[in-house]
C-alpha positions in Angstrom: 215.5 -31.1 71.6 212.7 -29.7 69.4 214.2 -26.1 69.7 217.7 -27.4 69.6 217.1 -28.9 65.5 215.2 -25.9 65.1 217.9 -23.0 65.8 220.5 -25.6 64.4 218.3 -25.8 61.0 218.3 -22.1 61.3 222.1 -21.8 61.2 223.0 -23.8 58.1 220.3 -22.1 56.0 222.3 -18.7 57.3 225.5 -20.3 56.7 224.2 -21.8 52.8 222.9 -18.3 51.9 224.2 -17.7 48.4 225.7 -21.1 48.4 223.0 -23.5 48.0 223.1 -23.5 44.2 226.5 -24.1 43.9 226.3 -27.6 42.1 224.5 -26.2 39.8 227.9 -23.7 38.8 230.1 -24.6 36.4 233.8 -23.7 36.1 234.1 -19.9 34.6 236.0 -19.9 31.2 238.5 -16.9 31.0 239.2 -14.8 27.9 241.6 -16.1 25.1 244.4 -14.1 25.9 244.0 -14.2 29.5 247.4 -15.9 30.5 249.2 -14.6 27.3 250.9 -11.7 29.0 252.7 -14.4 32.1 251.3 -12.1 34.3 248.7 -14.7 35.0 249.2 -18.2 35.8 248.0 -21.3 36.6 249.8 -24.4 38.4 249.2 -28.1 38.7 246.1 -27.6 41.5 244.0 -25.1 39.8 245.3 -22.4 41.8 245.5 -18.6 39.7 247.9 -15.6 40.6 249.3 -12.6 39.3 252.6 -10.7 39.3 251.5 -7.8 38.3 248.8 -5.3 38.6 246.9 -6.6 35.7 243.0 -8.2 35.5 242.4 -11.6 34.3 238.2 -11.1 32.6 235.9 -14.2 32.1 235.3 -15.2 28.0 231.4 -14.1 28.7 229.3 -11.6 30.2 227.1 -12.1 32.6 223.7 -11.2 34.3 221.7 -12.3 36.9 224.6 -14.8 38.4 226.1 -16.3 41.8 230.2 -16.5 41.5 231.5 -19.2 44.1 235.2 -19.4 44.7 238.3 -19.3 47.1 240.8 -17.4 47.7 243.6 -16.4 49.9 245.8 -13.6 50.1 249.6 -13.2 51.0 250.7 -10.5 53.6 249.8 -7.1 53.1 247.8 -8.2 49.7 245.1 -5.7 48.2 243.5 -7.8 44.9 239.7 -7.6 44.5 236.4 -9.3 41.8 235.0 -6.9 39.9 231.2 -7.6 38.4 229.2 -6.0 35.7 232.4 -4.6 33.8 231.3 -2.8 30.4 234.7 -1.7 29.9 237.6 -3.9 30.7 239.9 -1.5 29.5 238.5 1.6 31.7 237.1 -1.2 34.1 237.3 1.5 36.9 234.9 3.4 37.1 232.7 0.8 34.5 232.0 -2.1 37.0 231.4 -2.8 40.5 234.7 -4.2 42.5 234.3 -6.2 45.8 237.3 -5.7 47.8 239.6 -8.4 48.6 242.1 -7.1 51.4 244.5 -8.2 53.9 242.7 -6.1 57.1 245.2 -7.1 59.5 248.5 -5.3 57.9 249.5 -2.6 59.3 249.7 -1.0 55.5 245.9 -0.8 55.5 245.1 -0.2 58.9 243.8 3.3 58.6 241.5 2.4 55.8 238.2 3.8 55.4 235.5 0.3 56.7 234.1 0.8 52.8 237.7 -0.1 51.9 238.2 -3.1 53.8 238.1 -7.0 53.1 234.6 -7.8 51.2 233.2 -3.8 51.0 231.6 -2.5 48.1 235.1 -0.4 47.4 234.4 2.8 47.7 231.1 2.6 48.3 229.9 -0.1 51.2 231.5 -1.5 54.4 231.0 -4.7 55.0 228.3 -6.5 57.5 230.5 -8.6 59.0 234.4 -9.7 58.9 234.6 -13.3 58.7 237.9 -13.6 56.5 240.6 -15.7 57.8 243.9 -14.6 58.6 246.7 -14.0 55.5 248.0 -17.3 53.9 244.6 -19.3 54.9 242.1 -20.0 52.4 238.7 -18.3 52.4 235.5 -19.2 50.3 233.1 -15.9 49.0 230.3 -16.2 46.8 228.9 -13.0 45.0 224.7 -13.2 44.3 224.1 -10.7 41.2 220.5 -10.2 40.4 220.0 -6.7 38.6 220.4 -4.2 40.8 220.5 -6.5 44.3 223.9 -7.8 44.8 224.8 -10.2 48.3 228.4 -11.3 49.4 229.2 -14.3 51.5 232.7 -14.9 53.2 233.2 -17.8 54.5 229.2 -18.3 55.1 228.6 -15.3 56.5 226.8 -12.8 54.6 229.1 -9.5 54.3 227.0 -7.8 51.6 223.2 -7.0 51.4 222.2 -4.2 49.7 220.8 -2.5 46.2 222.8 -0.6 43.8 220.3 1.7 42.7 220.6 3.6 45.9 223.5 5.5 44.2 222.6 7.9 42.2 225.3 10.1 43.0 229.4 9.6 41.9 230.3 11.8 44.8 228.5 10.9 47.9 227.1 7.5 49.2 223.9 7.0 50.6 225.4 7.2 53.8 226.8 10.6 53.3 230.9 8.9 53.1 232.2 10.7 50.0 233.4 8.6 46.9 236.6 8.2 45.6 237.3 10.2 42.8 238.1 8.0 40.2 234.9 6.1 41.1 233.4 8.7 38.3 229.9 6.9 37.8 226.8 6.5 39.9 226.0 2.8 40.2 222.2 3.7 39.6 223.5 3.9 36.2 225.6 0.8 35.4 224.7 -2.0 33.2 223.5 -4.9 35.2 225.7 -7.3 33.0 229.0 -7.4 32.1 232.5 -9.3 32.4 233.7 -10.8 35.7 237.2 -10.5 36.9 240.2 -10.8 39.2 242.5 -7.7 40.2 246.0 -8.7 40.0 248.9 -8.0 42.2 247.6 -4.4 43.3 250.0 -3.7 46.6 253.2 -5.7 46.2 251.7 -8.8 47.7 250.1 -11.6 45.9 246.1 -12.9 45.7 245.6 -16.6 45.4 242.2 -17.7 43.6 241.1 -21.5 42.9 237.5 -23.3 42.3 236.2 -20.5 40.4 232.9 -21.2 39.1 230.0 -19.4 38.0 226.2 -20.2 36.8 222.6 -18.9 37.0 221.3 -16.7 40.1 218.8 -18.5 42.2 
């Protein structure tokens, strides 16, 4: 029984990883003019979308931060968060962008792992993929502390790993080349910056709701 609580224990602190803090996260305030355009809503239940390919960027900047939220994606949808955005008009190649995907469409199925559901895009396949199926809800948390940055999808950590490791805009660490427009080595980004939503990038929508945000722990 002993060894039983013990491995059970064990399991929830894997599953909490980067979510134990989150009633200490407070709901994320968006810039002024982030629903001016209509391409941007929100309904009754909290829930956020986009009809366009347009980002919707957080009032603040931030540093050293865990983002908690959900999100689901219709058929065939390709949306994604992007972190540590200096420049939310040239936010690619001025930020970091964790990928949010629909895997199982057969649009995407020849994608490169580092451009799947929860990668680094570009740059970092994911650990693990624990995403639910299109249409059902999903809950990711995103731990940003300098250069160290962990994902969580659905509890299950998808992300581990340290920016500073690329120096290079052409190549990864893993010898995978870089996308072009990816222009700038993450070894050089600021380790603060606006947080945002990609909006209706592949003809499909991306559903987001309980978006909150707070202090690393």
């Amino acid at each position: 029984m002993k060894k039983l609580m013990t491995v059970t224990a064990l399991a929830l602190g894997a599953a909490c990883y980067g979510e134990c803090c989150c009633s200490q996260l407070k709901p994320i305030k968006w810039a002024d003019d982030a629903f001016a355009s209509g391409v941007w809503t929100k309904d009754a239940d909290g829930v956020l979308t986009a009809s366009k390919d347009a980002a919707i960027w957080s009032a603040d900047v931030y540093e050293n931060f865990t983002l908690s939220f959900e999100y689901k994606l219709d058929p065939a949808a390709n949306s994604g968060v992007i972190i540590y955005c200096s420049d939310v008009k040239r936010w690619i190649p001025n930020s970091v962008e964790v990928q949010l995907l629909d895997d199982k469409a057969p649009k995407w199925a020849k994608d490169a792992p580092y451009l799947k559901n929860s990668s680094l895009y570009g740059h970092l396949a994911p650990l693990a993929t624990p995403a639910k199926p299109a249409g059902e809800w999903n809950k990711m948390t995103i731990t940003a502390k300098g250069k160290k940055i962990v994902v969580t999808v659905n509890g299950v950590k998808t992300i581990d790993t340290d920016l500073s490791q690329w120096t290079s805009a052409k190549t990864n660490p893993d010898g995978t080349k870089i996308p072009p427009w990816l222009s700038r080595p993450w070894a050089e980004l600021d380790t603060k910056g606006r947080i945002g939503f990609q909006g209706m990038h592949g003809g499909a929508k991306p559903y987001f709701r309980n978006v909150k945000v707070g202090p690393a722990k």
